[in-house]
N, C-alpha and C positions, 0 to 999 in steps of 0.2 A: 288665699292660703290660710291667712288667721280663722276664718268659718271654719274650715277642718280641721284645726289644732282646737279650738275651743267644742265643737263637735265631739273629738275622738277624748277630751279632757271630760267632758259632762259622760259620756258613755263608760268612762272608768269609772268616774265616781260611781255611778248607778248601781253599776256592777259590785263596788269596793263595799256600799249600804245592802245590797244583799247578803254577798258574802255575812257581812257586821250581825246578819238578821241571824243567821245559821249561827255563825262560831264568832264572836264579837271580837275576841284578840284579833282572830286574824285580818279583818278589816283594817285593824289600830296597826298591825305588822305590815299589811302592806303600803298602807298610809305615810308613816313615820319610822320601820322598821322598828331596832330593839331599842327604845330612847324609854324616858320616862312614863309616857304616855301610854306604853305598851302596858309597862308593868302594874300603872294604875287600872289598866282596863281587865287586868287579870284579876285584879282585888276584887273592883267591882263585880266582876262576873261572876265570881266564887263566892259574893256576900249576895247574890242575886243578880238574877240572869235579864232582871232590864234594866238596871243600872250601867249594867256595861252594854246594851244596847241604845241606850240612850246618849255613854260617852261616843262608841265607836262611833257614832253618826253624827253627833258632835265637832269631833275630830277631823271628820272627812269633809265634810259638808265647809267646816273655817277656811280650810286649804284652797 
């Protein structure tokens, strides 16, 4: 049963870094929802758009 919990856990992620690739917050939103993280990835993404894809992936990838 732990193979299919870390299975279906690697296949969110995967999913959560594309997302990130598209819209960056929202990776960071479904991540950690609206915490601090989110709001830094907002900055990033509006001072340039691979800094906040470099955080959301970041972000996802520690967890």
């Amino acid at each position: 049963m732990d193979t299919m919990t870390s299975h279906d856990s690697t296949l969110g992620d995967v999913l959560k870094i594309l997302i990130s690739v598209v819209l960056p917050p929202v990776g960071v939103f479904l991540e950690v929802g609206l915490g601090k993280h989110f709001w830094i990835n907002i900055l990033l993404t509006l001072l340039g758009y691979f800094p906040g894809i470099i955080h959301a992936v970041y972000i996802i990838s520690k967890r």
